[in-house]
C-alpha positions in Angstrom: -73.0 -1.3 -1.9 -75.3 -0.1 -4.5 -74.0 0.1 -7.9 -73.3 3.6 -10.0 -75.4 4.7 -12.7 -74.2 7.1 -15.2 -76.8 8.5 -17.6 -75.8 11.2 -20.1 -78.5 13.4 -21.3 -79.2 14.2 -24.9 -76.6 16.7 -27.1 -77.7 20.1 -27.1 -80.1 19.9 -29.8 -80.7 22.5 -32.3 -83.1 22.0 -34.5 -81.0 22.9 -38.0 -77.7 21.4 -39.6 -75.1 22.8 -38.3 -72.4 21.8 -40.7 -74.6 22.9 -43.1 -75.3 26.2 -42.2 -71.5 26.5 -41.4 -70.6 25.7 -44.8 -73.1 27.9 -46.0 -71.9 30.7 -43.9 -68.3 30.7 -44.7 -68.9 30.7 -48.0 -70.8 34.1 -47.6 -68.1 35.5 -45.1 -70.0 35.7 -42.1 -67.6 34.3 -39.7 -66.5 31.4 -37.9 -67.9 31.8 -34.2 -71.0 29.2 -34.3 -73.1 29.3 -31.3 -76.8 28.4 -30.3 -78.5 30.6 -27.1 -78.6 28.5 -24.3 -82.0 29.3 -23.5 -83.6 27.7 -27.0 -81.3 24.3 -25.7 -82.6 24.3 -22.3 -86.4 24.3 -23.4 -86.2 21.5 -25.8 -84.4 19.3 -22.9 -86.1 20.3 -19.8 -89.2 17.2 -21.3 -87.2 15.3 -21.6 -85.0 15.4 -18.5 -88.0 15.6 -15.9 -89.1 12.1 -17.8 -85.8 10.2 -17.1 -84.2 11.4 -14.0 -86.4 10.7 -10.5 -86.2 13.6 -8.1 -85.1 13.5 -5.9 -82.3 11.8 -7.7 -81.0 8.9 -6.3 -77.3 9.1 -4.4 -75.7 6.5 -7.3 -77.5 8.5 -10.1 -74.6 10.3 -12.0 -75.9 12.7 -14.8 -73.2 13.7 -17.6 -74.9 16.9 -19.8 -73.3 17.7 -22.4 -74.8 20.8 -22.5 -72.8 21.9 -19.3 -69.9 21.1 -21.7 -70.9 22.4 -24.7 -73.0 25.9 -23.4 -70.9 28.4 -21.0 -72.0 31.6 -20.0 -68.9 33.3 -20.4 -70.3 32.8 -24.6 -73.1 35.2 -23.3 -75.2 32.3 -22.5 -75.4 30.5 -25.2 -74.1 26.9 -26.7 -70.8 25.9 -29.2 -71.0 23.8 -32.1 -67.8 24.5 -33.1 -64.2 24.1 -31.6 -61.6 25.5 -33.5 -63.6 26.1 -36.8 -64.3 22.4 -36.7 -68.2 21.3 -36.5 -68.8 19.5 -33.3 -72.0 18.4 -34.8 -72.7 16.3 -37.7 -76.0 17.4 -38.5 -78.6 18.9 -36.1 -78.4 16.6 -33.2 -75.6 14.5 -33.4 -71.9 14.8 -32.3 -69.2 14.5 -34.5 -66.2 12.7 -33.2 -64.3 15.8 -32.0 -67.5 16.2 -30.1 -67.9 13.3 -29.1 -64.4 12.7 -27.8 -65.7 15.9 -25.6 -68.5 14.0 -23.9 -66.1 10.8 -23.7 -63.8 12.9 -21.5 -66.7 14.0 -19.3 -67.6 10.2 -18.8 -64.0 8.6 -17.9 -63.9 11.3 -15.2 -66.7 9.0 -13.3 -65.0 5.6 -14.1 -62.9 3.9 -11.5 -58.6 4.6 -12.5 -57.1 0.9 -13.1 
């Protein structure tokens, strides 16, 4: 029996601070509804991706993107970094721990149940 390999890819990374530029734009009035398009997210990991996982993947390879969380098409294609008007980011590539907590869930829905 071969053991299981989960490998989660990178964050959707955007390139700016998004806390930032939600502070800034609250403070001008310009809404709440953060996103990023998908397409911009998808380029910057596509590198990166072809580098770690072997195609074709092995059969105990399990990849956990968070961009499948975090980017839905029904958001016109494009990626969140906010839940609720709170940041899921803490700057321009890292999770917060609301976000975070999102990914966590993803993963403990691969572990074995005691």
């Amino acid at each position: 029996m071969s053991k299981r390999v989960i490998l989660i890819t990178s964050v959707p990374q955007k390139g700016w601070n998004a806390p930032r530029h939600m502070a800034f734009a609250r403070l001008r009035s310009e809404g709440s509804s953060f996103t990023t398009a998908r397409a911009t997210i998808d380029a910057r990991l596509r590198p990166s991706l072809r580098a770690l996982i072997p195609q074709p993947a092995p059969k105990n390879l399990i990849v956990i993107s968070p961009d499948d969380l975090l980017c839905d098409a029904a958001v016109g294609g494009r990626c969140r970094l906010s839940e609720g008007g709170n940041p899921l980011y803490a700057d321009s590539d890292h999770s917060t721990n609301r976000g975070a907590g999102l990914i966590v869930d993803m993963v403990t829905a691969y572990l074995p149940k005691p």
